[in-house]
N, C-alpha and C positions, 0 to 999 in steps of 0.2 A: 504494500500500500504506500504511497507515494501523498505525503502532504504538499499545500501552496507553500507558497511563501506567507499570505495571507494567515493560513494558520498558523503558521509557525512561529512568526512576529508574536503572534497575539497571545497565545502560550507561552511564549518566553516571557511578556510581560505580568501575567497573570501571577506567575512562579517567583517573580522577580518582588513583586508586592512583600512590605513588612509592614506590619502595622507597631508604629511606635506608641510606647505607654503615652497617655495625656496627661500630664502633669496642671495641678489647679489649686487655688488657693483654699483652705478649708473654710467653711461657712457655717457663720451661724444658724442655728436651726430654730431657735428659741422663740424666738420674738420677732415678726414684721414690722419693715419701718413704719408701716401707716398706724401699728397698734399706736408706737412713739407718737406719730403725730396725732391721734385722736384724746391720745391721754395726755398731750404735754405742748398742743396746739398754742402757739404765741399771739395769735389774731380774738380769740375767744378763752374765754375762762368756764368752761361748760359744768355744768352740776355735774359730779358722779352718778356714774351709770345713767344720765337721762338715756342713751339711746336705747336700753332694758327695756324702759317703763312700757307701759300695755296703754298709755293713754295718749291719742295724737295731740287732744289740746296739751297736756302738758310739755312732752316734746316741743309741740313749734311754740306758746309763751318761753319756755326756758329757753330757747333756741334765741328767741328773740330780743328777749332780758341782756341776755349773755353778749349778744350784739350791739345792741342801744348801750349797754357799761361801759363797755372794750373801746381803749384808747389808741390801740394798735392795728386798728383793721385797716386795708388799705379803701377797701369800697363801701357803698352805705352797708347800712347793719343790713337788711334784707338782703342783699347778695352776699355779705359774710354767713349769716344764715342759712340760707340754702345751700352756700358753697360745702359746709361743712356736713350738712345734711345729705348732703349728695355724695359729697365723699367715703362717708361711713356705709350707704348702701354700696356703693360702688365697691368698696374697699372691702366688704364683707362679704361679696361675692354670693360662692354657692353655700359656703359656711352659714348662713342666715336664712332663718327656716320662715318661709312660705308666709305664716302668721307675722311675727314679727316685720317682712318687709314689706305685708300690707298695710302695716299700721306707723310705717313709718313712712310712704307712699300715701297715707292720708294724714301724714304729720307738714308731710311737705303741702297737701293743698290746705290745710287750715294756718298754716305759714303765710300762704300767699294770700290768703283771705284776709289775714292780720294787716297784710300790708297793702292790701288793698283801702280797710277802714281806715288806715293811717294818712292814706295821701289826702 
């Protein structure tokens, strides 16, 4: 049996392959940066555990409290507000069971309903 050349190129490279180790720096496993930034946020001063609580009014008044205080937010309180609201859904991903990000998906429109009475 008589090979191409074709083949024989392509076999020799195949043989030729090493795969070297991948060397990588170890990582922490512990704690995500957004846990840091939800719990140590420099724009707002948030109650503990408000995003827990089972009540949307409470979430978006405390949301909103925490916004209208803060001397440090770059934008008005209502977009600090939601910003941070939105964050924690977002950042909580699939982790965040069903119940809880409907009721913080109704924390966000009694948010906007707040800031709505306000203008």
């Amino acid at each position: 049996m008589t090979t191409t050349k074709k083949q024989k190129n392509s076999s020799q490279k195949s043989s030729t392959k090493t795969s070297s180790p991948k060397t990588s720096t170890p990582r922490k496993t512990t704690k995500k940066w957004s846990s840091n930034v939800t719990k140590h946020s420099n724009a707002l001063d948030l109650d503990k555990g408000i995003f827990k609580s089972k009540s949307p009014n409470k979430i978006a008044h405390s949301l909103e409290d925490s916004a209208e205080k803060s001397t440090r937010k770059k934008g008005s309180s209502y977009q600090s507000a939601m910003s941070m609201l939105n964050f924690y859904i977002n950042r909580a991903g699939k982790n965040l069971p069903a119940k809880q990000k409907a009721i913080l998906v109704e924390a966000k429109e009694k948010l906007q309903a707040l800031h709505n009475e306000h203008k």
